[in-house]
N, C-alpha and C positions, 0 to 999 in steps of 0.2 A: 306265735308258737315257733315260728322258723328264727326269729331271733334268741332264743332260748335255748334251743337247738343249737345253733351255729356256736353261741358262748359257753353250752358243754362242750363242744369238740373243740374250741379254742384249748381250754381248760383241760383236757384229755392229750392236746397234742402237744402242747406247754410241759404237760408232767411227763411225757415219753421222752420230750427232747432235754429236759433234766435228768430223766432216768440215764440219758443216754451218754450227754456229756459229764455226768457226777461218773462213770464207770470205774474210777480209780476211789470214789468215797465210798462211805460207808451205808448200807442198805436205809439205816435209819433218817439220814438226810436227804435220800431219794424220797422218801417216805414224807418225812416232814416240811417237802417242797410241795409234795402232790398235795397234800393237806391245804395247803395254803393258797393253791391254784384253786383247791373245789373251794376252800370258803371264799375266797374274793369272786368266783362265777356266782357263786350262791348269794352274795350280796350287790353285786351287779344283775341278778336277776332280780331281787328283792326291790331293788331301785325302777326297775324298768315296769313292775308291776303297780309301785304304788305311784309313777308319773304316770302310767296308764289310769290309773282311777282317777287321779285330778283331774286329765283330758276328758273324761268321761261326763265326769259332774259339772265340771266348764261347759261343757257338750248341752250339759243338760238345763243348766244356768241359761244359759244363752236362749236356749230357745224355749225355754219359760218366758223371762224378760221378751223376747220378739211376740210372744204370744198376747202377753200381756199389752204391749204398743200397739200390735194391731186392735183388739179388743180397743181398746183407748179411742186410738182414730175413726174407727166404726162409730164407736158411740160422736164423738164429737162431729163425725159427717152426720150421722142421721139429726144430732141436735141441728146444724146450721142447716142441711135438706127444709126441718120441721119449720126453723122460723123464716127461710127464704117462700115456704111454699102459703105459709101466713100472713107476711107481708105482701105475697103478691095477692092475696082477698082482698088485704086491706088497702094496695091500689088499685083493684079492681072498684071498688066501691066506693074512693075515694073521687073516682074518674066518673063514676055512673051518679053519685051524687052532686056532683060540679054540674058535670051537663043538667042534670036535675034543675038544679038552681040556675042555670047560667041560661033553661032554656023558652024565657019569656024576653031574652034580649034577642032581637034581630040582627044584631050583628056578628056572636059567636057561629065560627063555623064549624070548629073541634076543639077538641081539649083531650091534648097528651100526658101523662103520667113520664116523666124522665128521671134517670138516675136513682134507678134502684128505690121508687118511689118519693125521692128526695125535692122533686119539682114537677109544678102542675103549670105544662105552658097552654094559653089559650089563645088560638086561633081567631084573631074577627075580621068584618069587613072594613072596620076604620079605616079612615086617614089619619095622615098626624101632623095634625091642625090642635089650634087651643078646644074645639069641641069634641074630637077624636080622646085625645089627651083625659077629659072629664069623666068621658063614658069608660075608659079603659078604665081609669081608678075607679068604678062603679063595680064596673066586671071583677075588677082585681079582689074586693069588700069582698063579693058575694060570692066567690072562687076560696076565698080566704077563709071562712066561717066554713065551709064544707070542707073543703081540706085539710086544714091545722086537725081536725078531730082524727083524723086518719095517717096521723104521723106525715106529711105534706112539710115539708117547713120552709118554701119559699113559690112564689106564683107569677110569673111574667105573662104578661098582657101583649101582643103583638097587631101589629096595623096590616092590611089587606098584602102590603109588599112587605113580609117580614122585620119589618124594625120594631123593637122594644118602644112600646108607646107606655106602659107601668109596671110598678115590681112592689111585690110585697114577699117580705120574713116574718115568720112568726114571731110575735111578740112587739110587731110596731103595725103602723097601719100603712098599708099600698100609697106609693109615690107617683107620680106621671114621669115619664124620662123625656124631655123638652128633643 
């Protein structure tokens, strides 16, 4: 409103100072200046009104579209929340069936779930000897068979001091690591 304001009294003080220096014209060209002062205010105000409406619906563009992105990412958290909180049942149970199966061998002493589900290490009291080596690909089989079902897709065997005594991937059969 104050710029509206301000460009009638441009427009008001334009035509006085025309009035003032035309003194020696004729009343009609004082006239016919102030005419032309108020239509050029009146279409510099007609401008200021219709970039005011564009800013407005950009205004309003914009934060549709942000509304819309947040909505977006919401859903897409709750989707990845929904399937991180799935998959961790399904190595819950990947983990509880391994021990299951792994727990008539004397030697396992845990079995961890790693990487986002992605590896089942297991813990024994082996040595890593050529008979440590056998039992560990035993272990490795029968870790293998309960885990692949459970999205598991690799299973390392470890000896009493931590070294890789076997390793299996889905889709081949467990190895001994000499």
């Amino acid at each position: 409103m104050s710029g509206t304001r301000s460009v009638r009294f441009a427009a008001v003080a334009l035509a006085v100072a025309l009035a003032t220096t035309a003194c020696g014209s004729s009343k009609d060209k004082v006239s016919s200046a102030a005419a032309s002062v108020a239509s050029a205010a009146s279409r510099l105000q007609s401008a200021q009104s219709a970039a005011a409406s564009q800013l407005q619906s950009a205004g309003s563009q914009l934060q549709s579209e942000q509304s819309q992105a947040a909505s977006e990412l919401s859903s897409m958290a709750a989707a990845a929340h929904s399937e991180a909180a799935s998959r961790g049942s399904d190595c819950d149970a990947a983990q509880m069936e391994i021990k299951a199966g792994l727990s008539v061998s004397g030697f396992v002493k845990d079995v961890k779930i790693l990487g986002g589900c992605t590896t089942a290490s297991v813990s024994t009291s082996l040595t890593k000897d050529a008979d440590g080596i056998q039992s560990a690909i035993g272990i490795c089989e029968i870790a293998a068979t309960q885990g692949y079902s459970h999205g598991v897709g690799a299973i390392s065997v470890e000896s009493a001091d931590g070294k890789e005594l076997a390793t299996g991937i889905k889709g081949a059969s467990c190895i001994g690591e000499p």
